[in-house]
C-alpha positions as CSV (number, residue, x, y, z in Angstrom):
1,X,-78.3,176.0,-128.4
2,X,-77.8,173.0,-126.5
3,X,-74.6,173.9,-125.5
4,X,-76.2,176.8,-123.3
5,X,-78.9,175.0,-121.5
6,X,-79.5,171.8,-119.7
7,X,-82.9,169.5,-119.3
8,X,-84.1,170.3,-115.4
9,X,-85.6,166.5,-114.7
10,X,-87.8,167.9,-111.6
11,X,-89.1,171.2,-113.4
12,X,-89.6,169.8,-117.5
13,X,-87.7,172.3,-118.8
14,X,-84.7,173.5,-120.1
15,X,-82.8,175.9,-118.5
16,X,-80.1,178.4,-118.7
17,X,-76.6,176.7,-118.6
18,X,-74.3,179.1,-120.0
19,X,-70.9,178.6,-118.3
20,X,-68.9,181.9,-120.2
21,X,-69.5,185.2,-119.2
22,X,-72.3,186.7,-121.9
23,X,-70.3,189.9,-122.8
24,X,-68.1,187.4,-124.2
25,X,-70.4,185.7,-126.1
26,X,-71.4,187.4,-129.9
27,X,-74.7,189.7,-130.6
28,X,-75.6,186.9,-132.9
29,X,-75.1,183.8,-130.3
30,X,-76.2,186.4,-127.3
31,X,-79.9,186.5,-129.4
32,X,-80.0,183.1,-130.6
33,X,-79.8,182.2,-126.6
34,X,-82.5,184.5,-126.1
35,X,-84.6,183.3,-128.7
36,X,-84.6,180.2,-127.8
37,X,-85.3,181.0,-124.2
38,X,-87.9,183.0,-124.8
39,X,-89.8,179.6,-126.9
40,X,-88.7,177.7,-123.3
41,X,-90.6,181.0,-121.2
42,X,-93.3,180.9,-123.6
43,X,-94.2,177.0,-123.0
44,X,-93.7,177.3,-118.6
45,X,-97.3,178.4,-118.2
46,X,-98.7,175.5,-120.1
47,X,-96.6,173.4,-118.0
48,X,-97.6,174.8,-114.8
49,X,-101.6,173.9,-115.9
50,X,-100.8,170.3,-116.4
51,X,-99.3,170.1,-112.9
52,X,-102.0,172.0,-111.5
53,X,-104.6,169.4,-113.2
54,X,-102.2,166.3,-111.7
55,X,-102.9,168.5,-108.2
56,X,-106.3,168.3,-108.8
57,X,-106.6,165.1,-109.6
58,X,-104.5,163.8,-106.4
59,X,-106.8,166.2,-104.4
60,X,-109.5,164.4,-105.1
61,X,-108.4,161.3,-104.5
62,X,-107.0,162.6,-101.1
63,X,-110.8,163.7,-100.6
64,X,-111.8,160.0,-100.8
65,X,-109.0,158.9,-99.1
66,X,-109.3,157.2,-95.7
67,X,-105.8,155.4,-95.9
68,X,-103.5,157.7,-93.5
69,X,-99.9,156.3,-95.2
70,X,-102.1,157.0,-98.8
71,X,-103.1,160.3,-97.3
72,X,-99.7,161.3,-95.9
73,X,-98.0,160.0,-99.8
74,X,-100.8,162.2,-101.8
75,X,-100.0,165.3,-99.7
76,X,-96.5,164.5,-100.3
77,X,-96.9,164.3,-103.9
78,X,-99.2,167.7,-104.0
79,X,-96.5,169.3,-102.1
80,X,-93.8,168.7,-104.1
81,X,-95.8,169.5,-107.4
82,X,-96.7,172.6,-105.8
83,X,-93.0,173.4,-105.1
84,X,-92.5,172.8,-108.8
85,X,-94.9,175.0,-110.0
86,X,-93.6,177.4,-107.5
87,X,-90.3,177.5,-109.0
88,X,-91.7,177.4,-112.5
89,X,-93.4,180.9,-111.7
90,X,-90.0,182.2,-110.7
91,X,-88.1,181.5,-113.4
92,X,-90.9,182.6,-115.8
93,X,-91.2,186.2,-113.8
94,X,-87.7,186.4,-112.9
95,X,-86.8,186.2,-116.8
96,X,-89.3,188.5,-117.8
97,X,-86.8,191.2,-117.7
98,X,-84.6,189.3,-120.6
99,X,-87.2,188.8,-122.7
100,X,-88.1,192.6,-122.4
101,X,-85.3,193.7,-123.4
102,X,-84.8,191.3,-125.9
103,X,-88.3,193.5,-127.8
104,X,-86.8,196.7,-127.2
């Protein structure tokens, strides 16, 4: 399965690379690319409470915070963890429909 998905660095997961058209692809590879999606899907909203904890952990600090360039690097780093998390949502929701009919 390697072959049809690649490591995103910035999200933690793998994600769809598949670079033939999937009608061309067999029933047999077609699930097995599905299956092992669906294992990637299934482990997204586990990742997305460890960033939120990192958040939290960084919006506490900012709390106690009276550094303005410390400040300014914290919200900096929430932000683009919240971005992350973001687009972690997407891809599990917008895949949703794959994995449904996958079950039917």
């Amino acid at each position: 399965m390697e072959e049809f998905f690649s490591y995103n660095e910035r999200l933690g997961i793998k994600l769809p690379s598949i670079d033939v058209e999937w009608d061309d692809l067999s029933d047999e590879t077609q699930e097995s690319i599905l299956l092992y999606w669906e294992n990637i899907r299934g482990a997204i909203p586990d990742q997305i409470i460890s960033l939120e904890k990192t958040i939290n952990k960084k919006q506490a600090q900012l709390n106690d915070e009276s550094d303005f360039q410390q400040s300014c690097q914290l919200n900096s780093e929430i932000a683009d963890l919240a971005s992350v998390i973001n687009d972690l949502w997407l891809w599990f929701r917008l895949n949703q429909n794959i994995s449904e009919k996958m079950h039917q």
